[in-house]
C-alpha positions as CSV (number, residue, x, y, z in Angstrom):
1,X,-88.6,-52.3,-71.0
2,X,-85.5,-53.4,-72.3
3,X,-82.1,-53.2,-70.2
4,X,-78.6,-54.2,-71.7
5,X,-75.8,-54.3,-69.6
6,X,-72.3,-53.3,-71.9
7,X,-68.8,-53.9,-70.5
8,X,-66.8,-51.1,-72.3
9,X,-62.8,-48.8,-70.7
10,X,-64.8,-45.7,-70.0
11,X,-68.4,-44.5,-69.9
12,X,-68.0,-42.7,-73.3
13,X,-66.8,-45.8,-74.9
14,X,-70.7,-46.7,-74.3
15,X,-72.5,-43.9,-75.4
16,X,-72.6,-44.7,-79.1
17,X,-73.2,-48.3,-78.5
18,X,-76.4,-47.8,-76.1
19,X,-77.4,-44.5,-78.8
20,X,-76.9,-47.5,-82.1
21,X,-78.7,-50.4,-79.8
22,X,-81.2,-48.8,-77.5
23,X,-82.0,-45.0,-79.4
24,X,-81.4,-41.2,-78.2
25,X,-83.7,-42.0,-75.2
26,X,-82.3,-44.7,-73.3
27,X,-81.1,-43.9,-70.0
28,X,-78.3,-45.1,-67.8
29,X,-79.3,-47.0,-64.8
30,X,-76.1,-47.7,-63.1
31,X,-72.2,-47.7,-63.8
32,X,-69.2,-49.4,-61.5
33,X,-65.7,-50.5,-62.2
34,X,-65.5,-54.7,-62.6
35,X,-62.5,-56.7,-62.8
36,X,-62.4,-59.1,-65.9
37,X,-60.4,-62.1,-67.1
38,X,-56.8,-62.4,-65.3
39,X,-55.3,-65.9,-64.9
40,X,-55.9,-67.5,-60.7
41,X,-57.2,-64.1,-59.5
42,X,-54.3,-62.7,-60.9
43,X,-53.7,-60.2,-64.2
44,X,-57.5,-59.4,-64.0
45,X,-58.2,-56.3,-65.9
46,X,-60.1,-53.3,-64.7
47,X,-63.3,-52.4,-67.0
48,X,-66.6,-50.1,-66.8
49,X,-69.6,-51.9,-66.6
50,X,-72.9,-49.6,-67.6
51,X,-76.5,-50.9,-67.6
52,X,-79.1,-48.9,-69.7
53,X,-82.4,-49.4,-70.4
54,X,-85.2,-47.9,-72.7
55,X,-88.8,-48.5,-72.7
56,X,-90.0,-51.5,-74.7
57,X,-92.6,-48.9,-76.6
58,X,-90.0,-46.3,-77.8
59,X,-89.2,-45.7,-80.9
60,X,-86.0,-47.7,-82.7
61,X,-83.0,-45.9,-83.7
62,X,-84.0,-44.1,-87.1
63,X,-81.5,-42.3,-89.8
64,X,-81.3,-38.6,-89.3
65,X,-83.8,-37.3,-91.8
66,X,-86.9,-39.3,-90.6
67,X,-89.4,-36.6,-89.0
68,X,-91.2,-37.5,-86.1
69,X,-95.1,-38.6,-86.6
70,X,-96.3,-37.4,-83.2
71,X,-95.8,-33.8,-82.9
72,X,-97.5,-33.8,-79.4
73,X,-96.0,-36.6,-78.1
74,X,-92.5,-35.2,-79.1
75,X,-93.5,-31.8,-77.8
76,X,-94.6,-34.2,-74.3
77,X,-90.8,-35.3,-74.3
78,X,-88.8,-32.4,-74.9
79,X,-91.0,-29.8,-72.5
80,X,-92.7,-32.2,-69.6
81,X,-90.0,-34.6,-69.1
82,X,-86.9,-32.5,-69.7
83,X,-84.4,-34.1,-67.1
84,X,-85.5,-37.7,-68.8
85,X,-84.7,-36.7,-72.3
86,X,-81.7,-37.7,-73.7
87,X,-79.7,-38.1,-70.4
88,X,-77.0,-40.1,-71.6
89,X,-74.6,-37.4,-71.8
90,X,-75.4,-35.9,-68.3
91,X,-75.1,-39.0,-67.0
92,X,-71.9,-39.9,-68.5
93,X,-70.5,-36.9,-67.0
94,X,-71.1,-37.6,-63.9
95,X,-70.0,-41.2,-64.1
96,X,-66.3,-40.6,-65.9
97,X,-65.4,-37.9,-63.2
98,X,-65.5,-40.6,-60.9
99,X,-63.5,-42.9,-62.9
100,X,-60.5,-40.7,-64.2
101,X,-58.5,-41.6,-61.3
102,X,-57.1,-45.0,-63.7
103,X,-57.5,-46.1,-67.1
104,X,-59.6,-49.0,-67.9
105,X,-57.8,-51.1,-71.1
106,X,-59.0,-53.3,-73.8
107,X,-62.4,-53.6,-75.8
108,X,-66.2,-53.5,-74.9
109,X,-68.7,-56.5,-75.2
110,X,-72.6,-56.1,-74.4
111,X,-74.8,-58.3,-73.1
112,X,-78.9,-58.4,-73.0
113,X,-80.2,-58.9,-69.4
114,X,-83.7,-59.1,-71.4
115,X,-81.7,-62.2,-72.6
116,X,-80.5,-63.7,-69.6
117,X,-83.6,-64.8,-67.6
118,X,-83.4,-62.2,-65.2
119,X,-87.2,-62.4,-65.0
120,X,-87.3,-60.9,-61.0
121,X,-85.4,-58.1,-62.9
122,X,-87.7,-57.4,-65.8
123,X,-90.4,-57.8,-63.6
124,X,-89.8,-55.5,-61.7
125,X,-88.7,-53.0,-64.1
126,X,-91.7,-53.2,-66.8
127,X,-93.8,-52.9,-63.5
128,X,-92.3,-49.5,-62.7
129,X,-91.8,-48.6,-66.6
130,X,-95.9,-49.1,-66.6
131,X,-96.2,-46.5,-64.0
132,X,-94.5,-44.0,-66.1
133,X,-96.1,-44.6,-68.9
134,X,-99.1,-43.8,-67.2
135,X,-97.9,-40.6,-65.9
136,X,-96.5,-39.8,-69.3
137,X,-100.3,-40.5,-71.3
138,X,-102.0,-38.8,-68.6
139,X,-99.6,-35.6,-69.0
140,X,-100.1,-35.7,-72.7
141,X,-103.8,-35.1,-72.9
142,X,-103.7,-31.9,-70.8
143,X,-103.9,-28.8,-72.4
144,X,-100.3,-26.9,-72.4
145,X,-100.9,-24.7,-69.8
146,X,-97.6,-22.2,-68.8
147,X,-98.8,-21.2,-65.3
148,X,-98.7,-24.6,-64.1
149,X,-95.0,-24.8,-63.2
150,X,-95.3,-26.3,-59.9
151,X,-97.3,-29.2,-61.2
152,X,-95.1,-29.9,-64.0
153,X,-92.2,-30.3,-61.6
154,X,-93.8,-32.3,-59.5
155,X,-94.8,-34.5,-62.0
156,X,-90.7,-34.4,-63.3
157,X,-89.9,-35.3,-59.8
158,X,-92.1,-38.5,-59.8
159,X,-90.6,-39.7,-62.7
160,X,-87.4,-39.2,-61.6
161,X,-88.1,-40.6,-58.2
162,X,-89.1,-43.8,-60.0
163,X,-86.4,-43.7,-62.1
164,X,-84.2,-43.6,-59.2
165,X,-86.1,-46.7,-57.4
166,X,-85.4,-48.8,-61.1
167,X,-81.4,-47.9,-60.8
168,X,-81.5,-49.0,-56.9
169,X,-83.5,-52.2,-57.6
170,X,-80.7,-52.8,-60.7
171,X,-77.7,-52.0,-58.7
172,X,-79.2,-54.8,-55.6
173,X,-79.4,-57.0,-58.4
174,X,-76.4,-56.7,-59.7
175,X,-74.6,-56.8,-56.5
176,X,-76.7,-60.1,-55.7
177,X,-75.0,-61.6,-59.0
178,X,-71.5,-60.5,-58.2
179,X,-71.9,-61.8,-54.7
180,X,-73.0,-65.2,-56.9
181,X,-70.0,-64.9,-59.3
182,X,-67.6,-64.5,-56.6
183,X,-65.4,-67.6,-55.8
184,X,-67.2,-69.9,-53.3
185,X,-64.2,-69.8,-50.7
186,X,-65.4,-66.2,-50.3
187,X,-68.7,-66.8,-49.3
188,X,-68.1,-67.8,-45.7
189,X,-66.3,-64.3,-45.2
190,X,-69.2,-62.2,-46.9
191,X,-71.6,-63.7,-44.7
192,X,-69.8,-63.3,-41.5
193,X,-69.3,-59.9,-42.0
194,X,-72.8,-59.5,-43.2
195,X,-74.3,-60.8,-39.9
196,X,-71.6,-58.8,-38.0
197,X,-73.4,-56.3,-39.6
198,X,-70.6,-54.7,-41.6
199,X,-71.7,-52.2,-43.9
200,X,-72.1,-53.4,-47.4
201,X,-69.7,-51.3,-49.1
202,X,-66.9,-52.3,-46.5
203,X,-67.6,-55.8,-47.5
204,X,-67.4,-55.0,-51.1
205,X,-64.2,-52.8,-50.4
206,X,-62.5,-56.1,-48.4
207,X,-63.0,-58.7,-51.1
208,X,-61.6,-56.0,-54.1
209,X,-58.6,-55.9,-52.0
210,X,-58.6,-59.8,-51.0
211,X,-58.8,-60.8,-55.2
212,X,-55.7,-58.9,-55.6
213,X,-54.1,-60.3,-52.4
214,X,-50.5,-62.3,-53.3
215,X,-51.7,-64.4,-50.6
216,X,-55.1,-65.2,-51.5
217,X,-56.5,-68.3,-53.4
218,X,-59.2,-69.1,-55.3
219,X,-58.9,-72.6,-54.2
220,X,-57.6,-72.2,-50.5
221,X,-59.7,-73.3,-47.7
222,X,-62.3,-70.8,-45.8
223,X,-60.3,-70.6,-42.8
224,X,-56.6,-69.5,-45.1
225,X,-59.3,-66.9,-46.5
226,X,-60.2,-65.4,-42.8
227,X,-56.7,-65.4,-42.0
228,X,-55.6,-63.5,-44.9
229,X,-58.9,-61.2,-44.5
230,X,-57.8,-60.4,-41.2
231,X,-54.9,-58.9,-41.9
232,X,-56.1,-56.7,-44.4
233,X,-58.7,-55.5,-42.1
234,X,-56.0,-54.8,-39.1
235,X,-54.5,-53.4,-41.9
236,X,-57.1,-51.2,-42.0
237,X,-58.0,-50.8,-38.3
238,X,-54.5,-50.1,-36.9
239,X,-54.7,-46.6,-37.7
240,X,-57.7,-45.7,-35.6
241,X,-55.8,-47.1,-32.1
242,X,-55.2,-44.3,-29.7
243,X,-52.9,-44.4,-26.7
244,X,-56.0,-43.9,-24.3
245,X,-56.2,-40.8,-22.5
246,X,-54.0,-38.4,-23.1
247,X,-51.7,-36.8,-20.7
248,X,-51.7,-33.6,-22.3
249,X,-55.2,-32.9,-22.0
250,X,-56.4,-32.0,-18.1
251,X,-59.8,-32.7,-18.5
252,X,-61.4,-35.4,-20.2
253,X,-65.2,-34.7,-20.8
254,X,-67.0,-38.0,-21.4
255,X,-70.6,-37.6,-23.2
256,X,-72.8,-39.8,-25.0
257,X,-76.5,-40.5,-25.2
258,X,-79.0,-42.1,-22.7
259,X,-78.0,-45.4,-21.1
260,X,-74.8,-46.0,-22.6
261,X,-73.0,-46.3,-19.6
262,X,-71.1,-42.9,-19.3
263,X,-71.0,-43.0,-15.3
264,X,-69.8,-46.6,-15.1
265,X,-67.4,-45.8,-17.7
266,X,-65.9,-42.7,-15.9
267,X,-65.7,-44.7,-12.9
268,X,-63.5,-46.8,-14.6
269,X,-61.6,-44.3,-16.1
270,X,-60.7,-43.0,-12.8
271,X,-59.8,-45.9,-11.3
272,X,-57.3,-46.8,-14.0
273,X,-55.6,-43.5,-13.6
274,X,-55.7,-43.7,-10.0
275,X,-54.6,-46.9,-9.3
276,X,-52.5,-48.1,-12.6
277,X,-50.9,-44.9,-13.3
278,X,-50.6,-43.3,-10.0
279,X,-52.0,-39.9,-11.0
280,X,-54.3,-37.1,-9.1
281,X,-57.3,-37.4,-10.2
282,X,-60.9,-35.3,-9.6
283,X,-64.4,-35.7,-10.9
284,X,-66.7,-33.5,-12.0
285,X,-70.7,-34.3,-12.5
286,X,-73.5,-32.1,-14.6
287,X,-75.6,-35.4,-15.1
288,X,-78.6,-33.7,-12.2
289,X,-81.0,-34.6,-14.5
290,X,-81.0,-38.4,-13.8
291,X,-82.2,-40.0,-10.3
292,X,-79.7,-41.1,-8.2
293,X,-76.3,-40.4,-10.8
294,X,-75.2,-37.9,-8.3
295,X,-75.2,-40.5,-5.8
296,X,-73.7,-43.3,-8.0
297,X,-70.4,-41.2,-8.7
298,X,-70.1,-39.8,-5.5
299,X,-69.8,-43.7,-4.5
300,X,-67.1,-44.6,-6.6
301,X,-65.4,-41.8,-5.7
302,X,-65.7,-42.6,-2.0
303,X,-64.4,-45.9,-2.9
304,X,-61.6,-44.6,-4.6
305,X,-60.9,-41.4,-2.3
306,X,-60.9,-38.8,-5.1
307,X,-62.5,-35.4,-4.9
308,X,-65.8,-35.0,-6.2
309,X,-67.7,-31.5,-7.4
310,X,-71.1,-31.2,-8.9
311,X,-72.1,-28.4,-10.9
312,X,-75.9,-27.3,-12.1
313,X,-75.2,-24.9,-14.7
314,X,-71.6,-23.8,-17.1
315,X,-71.2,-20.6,-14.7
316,X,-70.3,-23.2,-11.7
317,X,-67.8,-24.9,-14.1
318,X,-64.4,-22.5,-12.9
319,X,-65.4,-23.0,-9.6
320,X,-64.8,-26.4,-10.2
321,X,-62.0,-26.0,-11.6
322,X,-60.4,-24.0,-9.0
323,X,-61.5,-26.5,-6.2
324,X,-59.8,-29.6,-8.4
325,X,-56.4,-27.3,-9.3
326,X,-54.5,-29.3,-7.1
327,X,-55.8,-32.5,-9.8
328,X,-53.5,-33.9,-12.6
329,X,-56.7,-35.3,-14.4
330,X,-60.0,-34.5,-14.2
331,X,-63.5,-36.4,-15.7
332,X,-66.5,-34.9,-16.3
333,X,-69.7,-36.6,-16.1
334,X,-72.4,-35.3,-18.5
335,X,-75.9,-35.9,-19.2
336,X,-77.4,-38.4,-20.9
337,X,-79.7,-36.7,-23.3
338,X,-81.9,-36.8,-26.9
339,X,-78.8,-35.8,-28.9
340,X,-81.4,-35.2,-32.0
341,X,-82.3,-31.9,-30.5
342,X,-79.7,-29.2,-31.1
343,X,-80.7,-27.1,-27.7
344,X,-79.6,-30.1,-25.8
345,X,-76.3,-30.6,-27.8
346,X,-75.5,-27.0,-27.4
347,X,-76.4,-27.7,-24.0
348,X,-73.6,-29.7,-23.5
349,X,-71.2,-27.8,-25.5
350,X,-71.2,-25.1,-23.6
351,X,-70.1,-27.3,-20.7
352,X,-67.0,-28.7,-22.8
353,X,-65.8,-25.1,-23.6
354,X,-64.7,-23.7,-20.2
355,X,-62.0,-25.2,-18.4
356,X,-58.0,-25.7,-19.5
357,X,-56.9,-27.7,-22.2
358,X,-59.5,-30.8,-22.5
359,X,-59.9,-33.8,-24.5
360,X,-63.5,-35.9,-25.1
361,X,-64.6,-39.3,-25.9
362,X,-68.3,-39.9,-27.2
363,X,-69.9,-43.4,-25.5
364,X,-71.9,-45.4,-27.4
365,X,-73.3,-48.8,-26.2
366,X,-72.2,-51.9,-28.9
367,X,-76.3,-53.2,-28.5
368,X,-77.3,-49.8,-30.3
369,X,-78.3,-49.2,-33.9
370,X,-75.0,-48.3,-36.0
371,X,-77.7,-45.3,-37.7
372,X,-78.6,-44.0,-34.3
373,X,-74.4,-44.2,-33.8
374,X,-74.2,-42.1,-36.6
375,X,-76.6,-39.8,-35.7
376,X,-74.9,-39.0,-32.4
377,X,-71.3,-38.7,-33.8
378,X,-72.3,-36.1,-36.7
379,X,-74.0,-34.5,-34.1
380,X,-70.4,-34.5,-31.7
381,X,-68.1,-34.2,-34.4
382,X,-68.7,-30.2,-35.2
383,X,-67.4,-30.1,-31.6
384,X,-64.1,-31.9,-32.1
385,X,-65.1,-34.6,-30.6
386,X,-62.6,-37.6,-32.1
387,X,-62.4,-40.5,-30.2
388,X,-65.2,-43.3,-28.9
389,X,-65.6,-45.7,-26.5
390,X,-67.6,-48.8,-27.0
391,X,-69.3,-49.9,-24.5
392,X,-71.8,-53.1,-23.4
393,X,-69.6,-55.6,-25.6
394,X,-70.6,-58.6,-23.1
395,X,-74.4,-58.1,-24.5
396,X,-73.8,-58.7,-28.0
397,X,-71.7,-61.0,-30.3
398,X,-71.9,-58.2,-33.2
399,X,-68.8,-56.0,-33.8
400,X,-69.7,-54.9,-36.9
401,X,-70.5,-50.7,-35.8
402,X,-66.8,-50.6,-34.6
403,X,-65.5,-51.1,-38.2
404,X,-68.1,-49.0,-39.9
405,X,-68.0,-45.8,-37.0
406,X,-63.7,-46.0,-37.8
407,X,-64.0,-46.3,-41.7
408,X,-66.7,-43.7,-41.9
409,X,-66.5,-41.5,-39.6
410,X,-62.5,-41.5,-39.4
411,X,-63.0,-41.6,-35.4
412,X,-60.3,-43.2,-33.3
413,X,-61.5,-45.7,-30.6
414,X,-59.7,-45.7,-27.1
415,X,-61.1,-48.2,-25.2
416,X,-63.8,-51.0,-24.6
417,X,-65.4,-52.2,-22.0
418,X,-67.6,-55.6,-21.4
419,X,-69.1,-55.4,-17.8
420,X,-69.9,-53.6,-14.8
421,X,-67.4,-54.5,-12.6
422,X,-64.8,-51.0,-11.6
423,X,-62.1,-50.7,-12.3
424,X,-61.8,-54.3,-14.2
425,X,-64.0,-54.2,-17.4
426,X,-62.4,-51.7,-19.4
427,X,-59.3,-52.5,-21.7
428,X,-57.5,-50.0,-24.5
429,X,-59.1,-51.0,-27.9
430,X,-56.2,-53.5,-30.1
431,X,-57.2,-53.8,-33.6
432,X,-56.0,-57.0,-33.7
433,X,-58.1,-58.5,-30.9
434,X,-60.9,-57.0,-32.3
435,X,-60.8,-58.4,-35.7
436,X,-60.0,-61.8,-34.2
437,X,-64.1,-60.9,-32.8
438,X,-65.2,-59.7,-35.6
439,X,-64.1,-62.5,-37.8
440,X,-64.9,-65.6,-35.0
441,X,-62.2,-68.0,-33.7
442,X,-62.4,-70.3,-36.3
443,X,-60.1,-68.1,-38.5
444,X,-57.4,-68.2,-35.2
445,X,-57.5,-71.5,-34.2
């Protein structure tokens, strides 16, 4: 297989140089916008950078009136393997519609990864290239039979599957020899926020924005690089600060999945209300499914003196409310359940709807898996739920799903909390104590 990578303004720019170089059936494995030249990270210039690739067997570019030896292999390409043939232009569509938001100047330049000693790369790809071309020979001495549709797709869908694996394995590749081109005083940051576990893309997104950065140096020290990376990323953080629970809102349902800490956390909640602000408070507790969490929150409610009302089903829920009318603010406690099952978040649902006007935070535990985060939130979010609370922080020394749940997700977090002790270890979330965290104290010293 040979792969070329060109650096051209616009995907289109390309097109006749991969057609010229590579032939009709090359296809595009990958396009992204690069920043070229520029003087001290400064003036660089925005350009296109598209890696194609054909198979080393296929045919070279041939004038116009040259007819095709192989009438069976050519009738194998155009019928069996129509979403392969000739993609370029598909695929250039879909690339330039997501770069005409700017224009990319000056000319194009190509250059032969079969060239560079990527061997890993070529590897990798004649490996999978092989594959097809098995699929492809095997396809070819069947019999053209029309009422096998199904079979033909599925065969399509293999090869585009691999085709797909090829682009992913090039675009690792080429992120790997960014990451390598990068100035060196960068490297401490991406690997800080790597094992902070940072999404990729936000790391990516943070040292675009750091190159152009009037403060930023290619020669500065690692720690002048944190500092300036910090404030790009409360920059970016400072927006999804909330004021912490809301007066408006009467009740505050708190939900979240199993063993997150949602009792503990209401507790808390209560007593900062109670105690700090002065205001009547009441709690409210569906969670009868777990041992014992009926008789956890009736204890800190004890402790505190505030009214406590358990309900077993959403028909008990105005009763509650009427016995707690007398309450400025009022938590609800729910259950702790498998939030992949829709019953059980419909379940729950129906327990946020009664009531007056009502606001909810989602808990999730910091030691958790930022997927299964994600999983829960998409899950929440059809039900307005907008804000989080982070939990567990004293059992980890990885901040990273804080930064990926606000930039994804566009969910506000209110408050954090980093021990068991009511009503101390809970504080309102500050975006710039939490990138201090994220980043370690060596950028703050």
């Amino acid at each position: 297989m040979r792969v070329k990578r060109y650096i051209v303004n616009d995907v289109p720019e390309a097109l006749p140089l991969i057609r010229s170089e590579l032939g009709k059936d090359a296809v595009i494995l990958n396009t992204k916008e690069i920043f070229v030249g520029g003087f001290m990270g400064m003036f660089r210039k925005k350009k296109m950078e598209v890696i194609a690739a054909i198979e080393s067997g296929a045919a070279a570019p041939k004038p116009k009136q040259a007819a095709p030896k192989s009438p069976v292999k050519q009738q194998a390409s155009g019928s069996s393997m129509p979403a392969v043939a000739d993609p370029l232009s598909k695929q250039a569509a879909r690339a330039s519609s997501a770069e005409r938001a700017g224009a990319m100047p000056a000319a194009s330049s190509a250059v032969s990864l079969e060239a560079g000693g990527n061997e890993d790369l070529m590897a990798l790809l004649k490996q999978a290239a092989a594959q097809a071309a098995v699929q492809t020979t095997v396809q070819e001495a069947k019999p053209a039979e029309r009422p096998q549709v199904k079979q033909q797709s599925a065969d399509q869908s293999a090869v585009l599957d691999e085709l797909k694996e090829m682009k992913e394995l090039v675009v690792r590749l080429a992120k790997q020899q960014d990451s390598r081109n990068e100035p060196e005083n960068l490297a401490p940051l991406r690997s800080r926020l790597l094992e902070q576990e940072v999404e990729e893309i936000w790391v990516d997104k943070l040292v675009e924005e750091l190159l152009e950065h009037p403060d930023y140096s290619p020669e500065g020290s690692a720690e002048s690089v944190l500092d300036t990376a910090g404030s790009i990323l409360a920059g970016w953080m400072k927006p999804f600060e909330t004021a912490g629970v809301e007066y408006a809102g009467r009740v505050v349902h708190v939900v979240g999945p199993t063993g997150v800490g949602k009792t503990t956390t209401i507790a808390k909640l209560a007593a900062e209300q109670s105690l700090k602000h002065k205001r009547k408070v009441g709690l409210i507790t569906s969670d009868t499914y777990r041992i014992a969490a009926v008789d956890q929150l009736r204890t800190y409610a004890n402790i505190l003196n505030i009214p406590l009302q358990i309900v077993f089903s959403p028909a008990e829920l105005n009763r509650a409310y009427k016995e707690l009318e007398d309450r400025e603010l009022v938590f609800m406690d729910t259950a702790g359940r498998n939030f992949r099952n829709d019953l059980y978040v419909s379940e729950v649902n129906s327990l946020m709807q009664a009531g007056d006007s009502k606001d909810t935070y989602l808990v999730l535990s910091l030691t958790g898996k930022t997927r299964d985060m994600e999983a829960v939130a998409e899950r929440f979010s059809q039900y307005g739920v907008g804000k989080l609370i982070f939990t567990k922080m004293d059992e980890t020394d990885t901040y990273g799903a804080v930064l990926n749940m606000s930039m994804k997700h566009q969910l506000k977090t209110a408050y954090i909390t980093y021990g068991q002790n009511v009503p101390d270890d809970i504080e309102p979330f500050q975006s710039d104590t939490f990138v201090k965290q994220l980043l370690g104290a060596s950028a703050h010293e």
